[in-house]
PAZAPA-4460 file (N, C-alpha, C; in steps of 0.05 Angstrom, whole numbers, plus 32768, in hexadecimal, padded with zeros to 4 digits):
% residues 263
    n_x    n_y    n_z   ca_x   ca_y   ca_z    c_x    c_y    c_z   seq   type   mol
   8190   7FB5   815C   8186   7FB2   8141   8196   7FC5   812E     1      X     A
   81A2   7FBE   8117   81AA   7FCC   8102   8194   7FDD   80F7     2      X     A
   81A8   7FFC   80F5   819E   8015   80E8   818A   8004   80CE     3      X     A
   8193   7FF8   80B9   8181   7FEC   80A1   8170   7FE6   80AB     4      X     A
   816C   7FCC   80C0   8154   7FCC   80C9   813A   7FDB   80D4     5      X     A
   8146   7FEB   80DA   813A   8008   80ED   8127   800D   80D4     6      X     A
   8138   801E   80C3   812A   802F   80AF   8116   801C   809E     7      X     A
   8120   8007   8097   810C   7FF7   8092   80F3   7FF0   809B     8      X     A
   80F9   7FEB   80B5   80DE   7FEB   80C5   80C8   8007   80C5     9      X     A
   80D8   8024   80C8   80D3   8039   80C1   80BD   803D   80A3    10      X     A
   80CE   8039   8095   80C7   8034   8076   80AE   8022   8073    11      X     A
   80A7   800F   8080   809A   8001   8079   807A   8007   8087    12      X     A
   807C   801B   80A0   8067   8020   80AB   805F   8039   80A0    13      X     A
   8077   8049   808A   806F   8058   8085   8055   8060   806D    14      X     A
   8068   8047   805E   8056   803A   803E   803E   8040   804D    15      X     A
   802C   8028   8056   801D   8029   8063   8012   8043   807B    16      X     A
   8018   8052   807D   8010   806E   8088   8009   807A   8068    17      X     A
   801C   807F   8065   800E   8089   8044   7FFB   8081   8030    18      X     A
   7FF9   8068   8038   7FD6   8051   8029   7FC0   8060   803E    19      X     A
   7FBE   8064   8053   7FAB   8076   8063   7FA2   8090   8061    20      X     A
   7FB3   809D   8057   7FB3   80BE   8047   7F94   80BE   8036    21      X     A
   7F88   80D1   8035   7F7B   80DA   8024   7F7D   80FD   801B    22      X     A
   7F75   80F9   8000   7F79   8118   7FF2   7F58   812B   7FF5    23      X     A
   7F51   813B   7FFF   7F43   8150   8002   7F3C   815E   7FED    24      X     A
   7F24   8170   7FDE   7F21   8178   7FCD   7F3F   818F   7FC4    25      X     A
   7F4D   8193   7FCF   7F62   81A9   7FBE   7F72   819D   7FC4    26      X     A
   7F7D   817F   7FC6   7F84   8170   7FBA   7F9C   816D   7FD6    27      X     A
   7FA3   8177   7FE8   7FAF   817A   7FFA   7FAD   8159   800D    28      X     A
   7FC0   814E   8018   7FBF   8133   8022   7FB4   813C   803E    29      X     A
   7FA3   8135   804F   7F9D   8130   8065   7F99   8118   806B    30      X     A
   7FA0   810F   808D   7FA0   80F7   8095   7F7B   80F2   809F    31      X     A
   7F70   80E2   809D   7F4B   80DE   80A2   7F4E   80BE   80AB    32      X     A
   7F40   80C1   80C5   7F42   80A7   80E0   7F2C   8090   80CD    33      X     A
   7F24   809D   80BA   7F10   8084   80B1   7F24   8072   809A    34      X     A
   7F32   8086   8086   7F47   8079   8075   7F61   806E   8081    35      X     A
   7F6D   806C   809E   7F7E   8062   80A7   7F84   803E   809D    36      X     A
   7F92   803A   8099   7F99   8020   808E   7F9D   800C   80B2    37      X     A
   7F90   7FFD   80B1   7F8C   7FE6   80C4   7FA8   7FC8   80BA    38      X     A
   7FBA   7FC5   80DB   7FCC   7FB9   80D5   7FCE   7F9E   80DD    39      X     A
   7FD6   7F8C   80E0   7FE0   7F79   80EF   7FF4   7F76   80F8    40      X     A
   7FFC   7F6E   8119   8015   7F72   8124   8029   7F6E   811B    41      X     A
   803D   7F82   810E   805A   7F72   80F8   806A   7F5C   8109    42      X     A
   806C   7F48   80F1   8079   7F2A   8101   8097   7F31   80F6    43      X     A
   80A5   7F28   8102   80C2   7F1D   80F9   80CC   7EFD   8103    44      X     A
   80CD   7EF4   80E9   80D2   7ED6   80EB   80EA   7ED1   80D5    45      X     A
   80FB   7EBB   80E4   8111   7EBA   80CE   811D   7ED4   80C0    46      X     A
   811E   7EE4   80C6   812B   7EFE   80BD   811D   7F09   80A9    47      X     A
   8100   7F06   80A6   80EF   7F15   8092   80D9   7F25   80A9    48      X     A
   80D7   7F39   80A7   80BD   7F47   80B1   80AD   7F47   80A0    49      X     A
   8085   7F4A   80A9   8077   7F40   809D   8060   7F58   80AD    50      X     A
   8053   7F5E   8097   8041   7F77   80A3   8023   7F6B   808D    51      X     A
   800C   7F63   8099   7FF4   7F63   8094   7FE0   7F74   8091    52      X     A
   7FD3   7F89   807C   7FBF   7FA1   8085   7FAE   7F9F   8078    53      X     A
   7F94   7FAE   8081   7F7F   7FB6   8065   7F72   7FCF   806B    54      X     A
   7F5E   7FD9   805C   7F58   7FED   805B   7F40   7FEE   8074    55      X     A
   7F2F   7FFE   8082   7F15   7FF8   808F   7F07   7FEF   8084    56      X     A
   7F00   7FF2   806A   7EE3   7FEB   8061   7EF1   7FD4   8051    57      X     A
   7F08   7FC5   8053   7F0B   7FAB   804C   7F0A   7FAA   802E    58      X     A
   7F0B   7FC3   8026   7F0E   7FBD   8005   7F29   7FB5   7FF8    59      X     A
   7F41   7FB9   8005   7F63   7FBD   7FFC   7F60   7FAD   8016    60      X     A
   7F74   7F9C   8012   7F8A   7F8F   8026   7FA4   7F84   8018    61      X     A
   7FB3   7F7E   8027   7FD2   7F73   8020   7FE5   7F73   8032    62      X     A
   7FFF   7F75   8027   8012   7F66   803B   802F   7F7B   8039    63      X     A
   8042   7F7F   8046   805F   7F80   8040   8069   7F6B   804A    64      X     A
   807D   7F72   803C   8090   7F53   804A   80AB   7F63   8042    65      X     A
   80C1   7F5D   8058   80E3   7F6A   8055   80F0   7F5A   8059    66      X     A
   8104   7F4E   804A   811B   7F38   8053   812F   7F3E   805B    67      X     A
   8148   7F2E   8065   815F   7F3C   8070   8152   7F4C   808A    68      X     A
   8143   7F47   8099   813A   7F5D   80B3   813D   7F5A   80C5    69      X     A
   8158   7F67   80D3   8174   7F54   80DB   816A   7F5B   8104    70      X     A
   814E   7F47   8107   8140   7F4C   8123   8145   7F24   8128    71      X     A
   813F   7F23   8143   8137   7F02   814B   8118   7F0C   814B    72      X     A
   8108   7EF3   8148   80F1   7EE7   813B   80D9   7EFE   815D    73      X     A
   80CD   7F09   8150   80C2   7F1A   815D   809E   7F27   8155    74      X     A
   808B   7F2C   8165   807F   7F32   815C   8079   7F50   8164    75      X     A
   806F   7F68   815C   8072   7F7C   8163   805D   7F93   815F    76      X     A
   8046   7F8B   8169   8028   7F96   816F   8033   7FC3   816D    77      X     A
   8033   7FC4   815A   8034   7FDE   8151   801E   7FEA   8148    78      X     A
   8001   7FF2   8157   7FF2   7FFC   814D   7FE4   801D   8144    79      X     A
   7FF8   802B   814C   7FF6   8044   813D   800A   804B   8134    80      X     A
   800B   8047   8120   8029   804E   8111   8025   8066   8101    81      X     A
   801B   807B   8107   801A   8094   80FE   8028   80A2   811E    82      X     A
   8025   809D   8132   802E   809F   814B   804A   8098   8149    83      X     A
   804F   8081   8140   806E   8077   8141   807B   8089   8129    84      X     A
   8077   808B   8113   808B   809D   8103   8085   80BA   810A    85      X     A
   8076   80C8   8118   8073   80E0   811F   8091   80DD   8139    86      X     A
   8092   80C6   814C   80A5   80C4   815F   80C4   80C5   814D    87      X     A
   80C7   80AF   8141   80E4   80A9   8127   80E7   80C4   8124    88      X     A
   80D9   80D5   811E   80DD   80EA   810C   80F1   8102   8118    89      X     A
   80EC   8108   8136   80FF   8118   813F   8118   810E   813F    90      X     A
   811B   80F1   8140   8138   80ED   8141   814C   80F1   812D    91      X     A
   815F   80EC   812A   8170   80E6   8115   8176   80CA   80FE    92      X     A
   8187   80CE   80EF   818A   80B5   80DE   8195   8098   80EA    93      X     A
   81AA   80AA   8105   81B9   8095   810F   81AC   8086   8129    94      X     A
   8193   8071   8123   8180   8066   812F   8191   8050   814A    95      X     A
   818B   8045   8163   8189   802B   8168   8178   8021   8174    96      X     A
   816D   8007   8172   814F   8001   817F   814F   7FEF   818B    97      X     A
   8143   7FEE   81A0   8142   7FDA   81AD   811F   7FD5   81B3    98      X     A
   8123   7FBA   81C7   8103   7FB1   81D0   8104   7FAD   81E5    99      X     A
   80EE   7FB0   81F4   80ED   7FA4   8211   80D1   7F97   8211   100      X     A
   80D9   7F7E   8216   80C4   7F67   821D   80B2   7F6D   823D   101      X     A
   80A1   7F5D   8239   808B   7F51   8253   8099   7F40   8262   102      X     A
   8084   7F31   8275   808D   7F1F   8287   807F   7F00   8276   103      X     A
   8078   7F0D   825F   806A   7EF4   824A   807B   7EF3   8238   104      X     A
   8092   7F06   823D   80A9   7F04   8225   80A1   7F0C   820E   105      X     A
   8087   7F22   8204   8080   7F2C   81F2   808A   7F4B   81EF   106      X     A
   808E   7F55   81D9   8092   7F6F   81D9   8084   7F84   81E9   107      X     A
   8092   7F96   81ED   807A   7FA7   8201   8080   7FC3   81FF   108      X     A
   809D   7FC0   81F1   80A7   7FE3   81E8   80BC   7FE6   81E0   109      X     A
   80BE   7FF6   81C2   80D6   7FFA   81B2   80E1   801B   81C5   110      X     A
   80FC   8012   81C2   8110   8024   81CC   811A   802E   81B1   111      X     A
   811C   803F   81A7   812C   8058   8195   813D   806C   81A1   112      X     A
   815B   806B   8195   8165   8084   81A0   8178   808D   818A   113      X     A
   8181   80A0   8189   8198   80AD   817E   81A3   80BD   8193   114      X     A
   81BE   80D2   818B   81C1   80DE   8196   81C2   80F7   81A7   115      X     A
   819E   80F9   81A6   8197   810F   81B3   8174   8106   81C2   116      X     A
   8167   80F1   81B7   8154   80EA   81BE   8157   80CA   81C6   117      X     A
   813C   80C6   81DD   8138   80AB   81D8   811E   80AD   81DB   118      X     A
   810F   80A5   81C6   80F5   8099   81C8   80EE   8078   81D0   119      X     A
   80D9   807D   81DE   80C2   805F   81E8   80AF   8063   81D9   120      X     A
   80A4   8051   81CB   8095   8042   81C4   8087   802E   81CB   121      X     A
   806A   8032   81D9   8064   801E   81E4   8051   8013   81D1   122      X     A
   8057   7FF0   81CB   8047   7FE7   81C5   801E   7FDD   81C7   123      X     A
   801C   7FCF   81B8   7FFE   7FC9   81BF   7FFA   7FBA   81C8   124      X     A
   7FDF   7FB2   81CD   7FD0   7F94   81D1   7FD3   7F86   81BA   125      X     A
   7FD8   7F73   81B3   7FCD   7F59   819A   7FBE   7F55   8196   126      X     A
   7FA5   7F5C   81B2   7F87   7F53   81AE   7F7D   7F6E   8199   127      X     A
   7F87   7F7E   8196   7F7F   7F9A   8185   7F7A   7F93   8171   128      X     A
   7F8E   7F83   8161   7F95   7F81   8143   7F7D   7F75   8134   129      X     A
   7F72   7F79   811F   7F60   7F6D   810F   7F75   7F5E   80FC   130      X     A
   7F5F   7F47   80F8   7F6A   7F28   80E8   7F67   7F38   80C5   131      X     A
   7F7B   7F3D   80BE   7F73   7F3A   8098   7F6F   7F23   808B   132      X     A
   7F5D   7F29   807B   7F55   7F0F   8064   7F6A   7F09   8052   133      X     A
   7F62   7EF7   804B   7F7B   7EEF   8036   7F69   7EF6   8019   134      X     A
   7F73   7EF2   7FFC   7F67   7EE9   7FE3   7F7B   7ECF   7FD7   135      X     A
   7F51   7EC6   7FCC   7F61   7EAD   7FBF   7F6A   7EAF   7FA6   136      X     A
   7F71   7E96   7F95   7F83   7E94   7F86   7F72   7EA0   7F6C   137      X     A
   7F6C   7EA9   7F5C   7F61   7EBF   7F47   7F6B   7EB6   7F2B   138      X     A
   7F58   7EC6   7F11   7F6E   7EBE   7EF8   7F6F   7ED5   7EFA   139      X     A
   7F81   7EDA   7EF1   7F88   7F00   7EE5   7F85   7F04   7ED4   140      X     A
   7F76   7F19   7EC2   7F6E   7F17   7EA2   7F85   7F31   7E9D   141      X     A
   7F94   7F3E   7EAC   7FAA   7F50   7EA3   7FB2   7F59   7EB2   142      X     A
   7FCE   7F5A   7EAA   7FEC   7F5B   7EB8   7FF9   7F71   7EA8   143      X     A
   8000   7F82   7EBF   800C   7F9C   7EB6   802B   7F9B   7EC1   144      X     A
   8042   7FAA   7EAD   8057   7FA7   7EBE   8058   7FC7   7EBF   145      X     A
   8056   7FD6   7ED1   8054   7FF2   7ED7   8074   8003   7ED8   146      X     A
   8073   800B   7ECA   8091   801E   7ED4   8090   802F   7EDB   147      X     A
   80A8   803D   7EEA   80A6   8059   7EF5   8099   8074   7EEA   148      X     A
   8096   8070   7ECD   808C   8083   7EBE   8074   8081   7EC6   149      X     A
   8066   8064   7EC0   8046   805B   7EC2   803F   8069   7EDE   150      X     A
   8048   8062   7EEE   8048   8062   7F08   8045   808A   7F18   151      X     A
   804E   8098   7F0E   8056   80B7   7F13   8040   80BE   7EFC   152      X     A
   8038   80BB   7EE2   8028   80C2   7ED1   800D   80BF   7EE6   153      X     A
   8009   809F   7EE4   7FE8   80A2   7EF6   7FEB   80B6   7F0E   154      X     A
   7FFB   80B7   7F20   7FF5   80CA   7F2E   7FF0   80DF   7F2D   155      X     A
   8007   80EE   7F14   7FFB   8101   7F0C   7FE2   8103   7F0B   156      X     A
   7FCF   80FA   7EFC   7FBE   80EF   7EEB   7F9F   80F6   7F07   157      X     A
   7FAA   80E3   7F12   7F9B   80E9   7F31   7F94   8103   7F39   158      X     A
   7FAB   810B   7F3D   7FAB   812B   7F53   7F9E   8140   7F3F   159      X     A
   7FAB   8137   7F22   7F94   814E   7F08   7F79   8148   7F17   160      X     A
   7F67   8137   7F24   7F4E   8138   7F25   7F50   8132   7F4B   161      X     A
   7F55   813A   7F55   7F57   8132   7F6E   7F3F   8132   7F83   162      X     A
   7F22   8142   7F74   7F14   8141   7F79   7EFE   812A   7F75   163      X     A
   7F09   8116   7F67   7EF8   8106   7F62   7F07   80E6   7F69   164      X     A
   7EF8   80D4   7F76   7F0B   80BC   7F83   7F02   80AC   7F68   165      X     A
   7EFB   80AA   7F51   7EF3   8096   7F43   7F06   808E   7F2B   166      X     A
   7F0F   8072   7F22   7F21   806D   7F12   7F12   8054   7EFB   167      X     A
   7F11   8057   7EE4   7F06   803E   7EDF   7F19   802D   7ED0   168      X     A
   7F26   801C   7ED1   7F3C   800C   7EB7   7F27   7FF9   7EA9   169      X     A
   7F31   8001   7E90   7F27   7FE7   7E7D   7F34   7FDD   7E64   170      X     A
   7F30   7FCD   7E67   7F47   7FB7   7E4A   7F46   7FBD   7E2B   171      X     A
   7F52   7FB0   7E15   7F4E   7FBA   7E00   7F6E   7FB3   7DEE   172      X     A
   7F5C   7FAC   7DE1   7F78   7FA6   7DC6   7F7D   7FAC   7DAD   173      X     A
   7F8C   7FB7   7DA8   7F90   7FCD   7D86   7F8E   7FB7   7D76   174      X     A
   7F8D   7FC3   7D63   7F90   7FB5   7D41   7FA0   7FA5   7D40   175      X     A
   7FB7   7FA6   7D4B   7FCC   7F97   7D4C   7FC4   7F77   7D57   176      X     A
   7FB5   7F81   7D71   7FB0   7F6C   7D86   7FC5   7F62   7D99   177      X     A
   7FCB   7F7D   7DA2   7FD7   7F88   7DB6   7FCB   7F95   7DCD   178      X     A
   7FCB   7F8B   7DE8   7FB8   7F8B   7DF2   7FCB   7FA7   7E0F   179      X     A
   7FB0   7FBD   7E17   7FB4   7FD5   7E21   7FA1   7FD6   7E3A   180      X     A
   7FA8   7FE5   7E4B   7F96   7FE6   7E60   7F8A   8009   7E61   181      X     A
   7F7E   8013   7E60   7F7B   8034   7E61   7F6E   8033   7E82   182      X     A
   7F78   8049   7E8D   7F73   8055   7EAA   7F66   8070   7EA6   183      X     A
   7F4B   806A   7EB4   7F3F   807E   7EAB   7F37   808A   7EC2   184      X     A
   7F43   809F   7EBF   7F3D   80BB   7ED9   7F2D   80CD   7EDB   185      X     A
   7F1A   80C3   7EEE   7EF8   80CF   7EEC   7EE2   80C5   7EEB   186      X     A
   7ECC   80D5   7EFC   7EB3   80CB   7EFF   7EA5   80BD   7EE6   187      X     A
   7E95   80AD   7EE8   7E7E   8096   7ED1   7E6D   80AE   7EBC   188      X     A
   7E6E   80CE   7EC4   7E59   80CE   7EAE   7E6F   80E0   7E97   189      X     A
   7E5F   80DD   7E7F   7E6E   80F0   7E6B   7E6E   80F8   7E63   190      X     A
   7E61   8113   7E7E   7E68   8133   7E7A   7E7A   8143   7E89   191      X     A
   7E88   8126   7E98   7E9D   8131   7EB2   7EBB   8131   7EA5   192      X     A
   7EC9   813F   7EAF   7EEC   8137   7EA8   7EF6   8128   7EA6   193      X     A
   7F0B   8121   7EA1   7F0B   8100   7E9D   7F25   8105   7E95   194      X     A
   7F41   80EC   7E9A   7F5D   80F3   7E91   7F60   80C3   7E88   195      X     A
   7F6F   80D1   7E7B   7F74   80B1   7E6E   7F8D   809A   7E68   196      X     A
   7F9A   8098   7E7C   7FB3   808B   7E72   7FB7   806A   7E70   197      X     A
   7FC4   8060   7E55   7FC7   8047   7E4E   7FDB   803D   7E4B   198      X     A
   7FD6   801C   7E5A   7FF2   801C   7E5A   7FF0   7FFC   7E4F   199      X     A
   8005   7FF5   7E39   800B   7FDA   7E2A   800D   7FC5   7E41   200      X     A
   8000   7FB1   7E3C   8009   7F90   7E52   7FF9   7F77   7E4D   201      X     A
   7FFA   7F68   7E62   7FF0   7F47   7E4F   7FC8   7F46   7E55   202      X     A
   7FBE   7F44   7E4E   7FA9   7F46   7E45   7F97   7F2F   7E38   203      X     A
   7F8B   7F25   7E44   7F79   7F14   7E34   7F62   7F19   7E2C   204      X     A
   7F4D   7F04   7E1B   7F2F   7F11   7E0E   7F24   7F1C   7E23   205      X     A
   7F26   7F21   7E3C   7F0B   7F23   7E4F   7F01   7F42   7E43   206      X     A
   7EEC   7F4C   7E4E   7EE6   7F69   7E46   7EE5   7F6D   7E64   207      X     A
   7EFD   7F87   7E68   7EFA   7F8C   7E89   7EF8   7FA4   7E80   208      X     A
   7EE2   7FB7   7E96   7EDD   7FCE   7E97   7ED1   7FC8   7EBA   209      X     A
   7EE6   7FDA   7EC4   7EDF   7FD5   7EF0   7EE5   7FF0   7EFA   210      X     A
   7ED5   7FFD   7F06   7EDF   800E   7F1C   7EEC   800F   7F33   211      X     A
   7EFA   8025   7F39   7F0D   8016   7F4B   7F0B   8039   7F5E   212      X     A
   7F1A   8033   7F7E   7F19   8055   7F88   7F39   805C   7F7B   213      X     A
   7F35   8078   7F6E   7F4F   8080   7F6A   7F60   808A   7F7C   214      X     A
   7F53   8094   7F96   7F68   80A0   7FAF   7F73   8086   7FB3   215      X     A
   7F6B   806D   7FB8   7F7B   805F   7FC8   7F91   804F   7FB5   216      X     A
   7F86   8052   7F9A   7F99   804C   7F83   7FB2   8056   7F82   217      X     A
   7FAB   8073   7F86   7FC6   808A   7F7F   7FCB   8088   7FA0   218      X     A
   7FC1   8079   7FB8   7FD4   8082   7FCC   7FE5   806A   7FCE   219      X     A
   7FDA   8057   7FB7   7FF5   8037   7FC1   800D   803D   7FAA   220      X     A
   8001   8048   7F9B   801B   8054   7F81   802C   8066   7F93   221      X     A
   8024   807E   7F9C   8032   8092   7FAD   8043   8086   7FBB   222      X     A
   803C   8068   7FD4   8044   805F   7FE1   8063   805A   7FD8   223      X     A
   805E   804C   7FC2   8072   8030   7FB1   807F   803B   7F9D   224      X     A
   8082   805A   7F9C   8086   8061   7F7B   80A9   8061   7F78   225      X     A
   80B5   805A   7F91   80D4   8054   7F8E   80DB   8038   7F8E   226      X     A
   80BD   801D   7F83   80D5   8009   7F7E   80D8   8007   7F6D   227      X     A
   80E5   7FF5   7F6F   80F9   7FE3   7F51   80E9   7FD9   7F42   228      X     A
   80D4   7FCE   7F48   80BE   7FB9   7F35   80A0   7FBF   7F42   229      X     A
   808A   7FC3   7F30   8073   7FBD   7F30   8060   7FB2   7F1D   230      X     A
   8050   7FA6   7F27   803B   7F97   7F0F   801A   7F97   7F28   231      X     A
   800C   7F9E   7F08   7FEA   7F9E   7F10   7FDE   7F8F   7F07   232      X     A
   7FCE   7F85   7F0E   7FC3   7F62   7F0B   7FA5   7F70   7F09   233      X     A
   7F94   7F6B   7EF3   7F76   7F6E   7EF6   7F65   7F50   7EF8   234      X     A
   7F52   7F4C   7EFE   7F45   7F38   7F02   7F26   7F3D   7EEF   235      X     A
   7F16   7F33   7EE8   7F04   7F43   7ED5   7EE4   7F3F   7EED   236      X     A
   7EE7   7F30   7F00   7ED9   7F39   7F11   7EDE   7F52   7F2F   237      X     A
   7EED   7F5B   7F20   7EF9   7F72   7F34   7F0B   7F79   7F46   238      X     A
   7F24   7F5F   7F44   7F2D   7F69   7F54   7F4D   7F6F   7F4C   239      X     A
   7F5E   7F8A   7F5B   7F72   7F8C   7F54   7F95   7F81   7F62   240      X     A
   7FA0   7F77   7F5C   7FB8   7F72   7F64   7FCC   7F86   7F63   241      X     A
   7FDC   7F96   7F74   7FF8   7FA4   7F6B   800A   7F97   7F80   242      X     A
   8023   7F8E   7F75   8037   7F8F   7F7D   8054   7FA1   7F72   243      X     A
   805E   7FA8   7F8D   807A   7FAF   7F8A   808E   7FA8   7F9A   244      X     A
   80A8   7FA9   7F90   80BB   7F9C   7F95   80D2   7FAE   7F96   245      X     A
   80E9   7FA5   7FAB   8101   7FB5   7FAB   8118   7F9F   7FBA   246      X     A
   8130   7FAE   7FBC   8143   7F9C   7FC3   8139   7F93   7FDC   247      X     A
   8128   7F9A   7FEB   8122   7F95   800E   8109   7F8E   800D   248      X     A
   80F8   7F9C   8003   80DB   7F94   8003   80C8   7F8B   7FEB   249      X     A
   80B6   7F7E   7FF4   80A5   7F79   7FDE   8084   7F81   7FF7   250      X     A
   8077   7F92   7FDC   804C   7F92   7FE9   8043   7F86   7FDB   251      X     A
   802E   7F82   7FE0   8018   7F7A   7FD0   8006   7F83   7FDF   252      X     A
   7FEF   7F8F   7FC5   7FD3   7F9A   7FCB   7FBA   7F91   7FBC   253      X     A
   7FA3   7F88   7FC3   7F8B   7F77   7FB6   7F74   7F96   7FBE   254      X     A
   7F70   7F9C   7FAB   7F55   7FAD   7FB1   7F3F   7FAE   7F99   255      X     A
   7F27   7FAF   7FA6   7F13   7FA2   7F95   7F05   7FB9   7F8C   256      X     A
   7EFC   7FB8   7F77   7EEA   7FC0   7F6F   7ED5   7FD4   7F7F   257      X     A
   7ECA   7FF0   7F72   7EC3   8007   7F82   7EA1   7FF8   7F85   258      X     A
   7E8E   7FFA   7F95   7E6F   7FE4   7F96   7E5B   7FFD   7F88   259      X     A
   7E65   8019   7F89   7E4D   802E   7F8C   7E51   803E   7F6B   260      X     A
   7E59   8027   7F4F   7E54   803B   7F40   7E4E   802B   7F30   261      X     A
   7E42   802C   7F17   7E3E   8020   7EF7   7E45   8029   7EE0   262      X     A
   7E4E   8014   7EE0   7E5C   8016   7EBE   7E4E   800A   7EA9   263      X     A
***
């Protein structure tokens, strides 16, 4: 397998290691077995790899997908991938990988070496993997095109309150009738802190005001904050869309609405 491929594959379990992260009151990242992100075995078909996940409590799920992923058509039951990039990690840049199949002709263990290590990797069962849901087809009452500024601001924006997981967005259009989304950082009542950033995009009449969790917000921004393109999709019954995009990859993430607060 080509070095590109390698790191890609790397890269892509990493995103996803970093959607599992949660932040601690002093704001410090620790890894917590309950926020681990749940995967589905990455496929490679036709030279696209394809990675399925969601959160435990099924609130976020979505997808990567990598083209050009220069493997034959494979499926590859990788179920702790905090294990596997802790292994990548001693090695060096200059990767090569190999597989070794069953007597069912299924994967059964990635070979890694450079020139001072070789790691095994043994794969999983298939029977392990949990099925992700899909979402259906939705209207979107607003479409955000997010830029790198947008994108590094909310985070900021986050870690200023890192004590508190609560985010609420809601819609709104100036005099003009120009329509804005404000991100609002911080708990429902209003005598707590609170941080506020708005950002211009397409907007229709609906009146959306939704809560959403901010850790897992700011950990898919963290994830994605080096591509090329992103856009946030609101739904006015709650639910959110982000996608990003780069020359290799494209995610997508659906996460719904927080159940435990009022607005």
């Amino acid at each position: 397998m080509q070095l590109k491929s390698i790191s890609i594959l790397i890269l892509s379990v990493s995103i996803l290691t970093s959607c599992g992260r949660n932040n601690n009151s002093s704001g410090k990242e620790e890894n917590t077995t309950t926020d681990e992100i749940e995967i589905t075995q990455p496929v490679i078909k036709d030279k696209t790899l394809t990675i399925d996940f969601m959160s435990p409590e099924k609130d976020m799920i979505g997808n990567i997908k990598v083209k050009d992923f220069d493997m034959e058509d494979i499926e590859l039951p990788i179920f702790d991938t905090k294990k596997l990039i802790n292994l990548i990690k001693i090695c060096a840049e200059d990767l090569t990988l190999g597989i070794e199949r069953n007597n069912q002709n299924k994967a059964h263990k990635l070979y890694i070496q450079d020139d001072v290590y070789e790691v095994i990797y043994t794969l999983s069962d298939p029977m392990l993997f949990s099925k992700v849901g899909s979402v259906k087809d939705v209207e979107w009452n607003t479409t955000l095109d997010l830029s790198s500024e947008d994108i590094n601001n909310m985070i900021k924006a986050k870690n200023a309150l890192s004590d508190v997981d609560n985010m609420i967005i809601e819609s709104q259009h100036d005099l003009s009738g120009e329509g804005m989304c404000n991100f609002i950082f911080g708990d429902n009542s209003d005598y707590n802190n609170k941080i506020t950033y708005s950002i211009k995009g397409k907007i229709d009449n609906s009146v959306i005001r939704i809560s959403f969790n901010s850790d897992q917000f700011k950990n898919i921004l963290s994830a994605n904050k080096d591509s090329s393109s992103a856009f946030l999709k609101i739904n006015k019954e709650g639910l959110m869309s982000l996608e990003f995009s780069s020359p290799d990859m494209t995610s997508y993430y659906f996460m719904v609405k927080k159940s435990d607060t009022n607005l």
